[in-house]
DRENPA-991256 format. One record per residue (C-alpha): residue number from 0; residue in one letter; x, y, z negated. Coordinates in nm, 3 decimals. Layout:
+-----+------+---------+---------+---------+
:  nr : rest :       u :       v :       w :
+-----+------+---------+---------+---------+
: NUM :    A :       X :       Y :       Z :
...
+-----+------+---------+---------+---------+
! end
This chain:
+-----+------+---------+---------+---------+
:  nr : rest :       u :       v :       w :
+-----+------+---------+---------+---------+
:   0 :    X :   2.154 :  -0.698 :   0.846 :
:   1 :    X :   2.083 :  -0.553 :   1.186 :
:   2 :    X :   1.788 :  -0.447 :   1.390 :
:   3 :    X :   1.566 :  -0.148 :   1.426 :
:   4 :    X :   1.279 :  -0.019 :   1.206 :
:   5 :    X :   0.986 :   0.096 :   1.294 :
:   6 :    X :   0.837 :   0.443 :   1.145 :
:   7 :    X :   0.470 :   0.241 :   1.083 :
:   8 :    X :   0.270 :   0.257 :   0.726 :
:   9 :    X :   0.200 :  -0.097 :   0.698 :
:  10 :    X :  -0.047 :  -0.082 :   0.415 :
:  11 :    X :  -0.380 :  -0.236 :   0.472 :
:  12 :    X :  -0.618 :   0.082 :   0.393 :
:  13 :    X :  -0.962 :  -0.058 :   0.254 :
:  14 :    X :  -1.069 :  -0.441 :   0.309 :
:  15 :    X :  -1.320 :  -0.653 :   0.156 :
:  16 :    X :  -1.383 :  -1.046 :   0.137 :
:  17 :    X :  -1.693 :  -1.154 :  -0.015 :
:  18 :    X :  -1.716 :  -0.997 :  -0.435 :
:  19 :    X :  -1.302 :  -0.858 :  -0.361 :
:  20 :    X :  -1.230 :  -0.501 :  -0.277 :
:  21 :    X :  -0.842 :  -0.400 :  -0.140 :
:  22 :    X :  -0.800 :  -0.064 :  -0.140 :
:  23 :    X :  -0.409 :   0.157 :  -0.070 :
:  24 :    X :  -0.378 :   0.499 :  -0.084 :
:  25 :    X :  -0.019 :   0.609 :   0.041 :
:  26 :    X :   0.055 :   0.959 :   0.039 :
:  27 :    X :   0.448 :   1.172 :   0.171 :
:  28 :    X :   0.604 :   1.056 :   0.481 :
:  29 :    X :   0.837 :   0.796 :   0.578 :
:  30 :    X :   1.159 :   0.946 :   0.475 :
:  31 :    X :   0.959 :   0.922 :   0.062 :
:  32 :    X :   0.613 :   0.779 :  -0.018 :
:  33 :    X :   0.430 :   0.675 :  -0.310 :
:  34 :    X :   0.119 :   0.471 :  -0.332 :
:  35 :    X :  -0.135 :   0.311 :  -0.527 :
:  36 :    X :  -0.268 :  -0.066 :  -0.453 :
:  37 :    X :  -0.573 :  -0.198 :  -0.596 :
:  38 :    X :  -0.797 :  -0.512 :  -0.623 :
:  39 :    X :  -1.150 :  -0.522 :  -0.739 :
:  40 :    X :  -1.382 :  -0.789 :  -0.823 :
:  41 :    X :  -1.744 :  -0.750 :  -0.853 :
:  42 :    X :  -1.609 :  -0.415 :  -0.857 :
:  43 :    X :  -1.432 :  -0.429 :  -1.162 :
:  44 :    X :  -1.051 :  -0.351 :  -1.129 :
:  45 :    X :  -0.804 :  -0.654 :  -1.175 :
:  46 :    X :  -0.488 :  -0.554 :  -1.055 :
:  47 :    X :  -0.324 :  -0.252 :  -0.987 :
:  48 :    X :   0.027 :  -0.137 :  -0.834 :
:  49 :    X :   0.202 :   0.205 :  -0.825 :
:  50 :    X :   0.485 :   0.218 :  -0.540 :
:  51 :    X :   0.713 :   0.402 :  -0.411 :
:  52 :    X :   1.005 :   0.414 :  -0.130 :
:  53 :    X :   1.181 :   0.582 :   0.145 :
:  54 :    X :   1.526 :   0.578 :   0.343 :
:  55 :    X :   1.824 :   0.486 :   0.167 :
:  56 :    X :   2.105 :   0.725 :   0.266 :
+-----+------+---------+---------+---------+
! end
């Protein structure tokens, strides 16, 4: 695989779509991160993920 990658967070932030609610929370820069995704409806939480990444040396 070749190409170029860009140093961007591409997580979303907050957004909401009628009863839904997307929130991310990323925290560390791009070299390691972690984060937390979440969706709410009728804010009540239905899904949850804990990530994490960085560069691969």
């Amino acid at each position: 695989m070749t190409g170029t990658c860009r140093k961007v967070a591409p997580n979303r932030g907050l957004y909401a779509s009628g009863d839904y609610t997307y929130h991310c929370a990323v925290e560390g820069s791009f070299e390691w991160y972690s984060g937390r995704e979440e969706i709410f409806l009728a804010g009540k939480p239905i899904y949850e993920c804990l990530f994490h990444g960085g560069l691969v040396k």
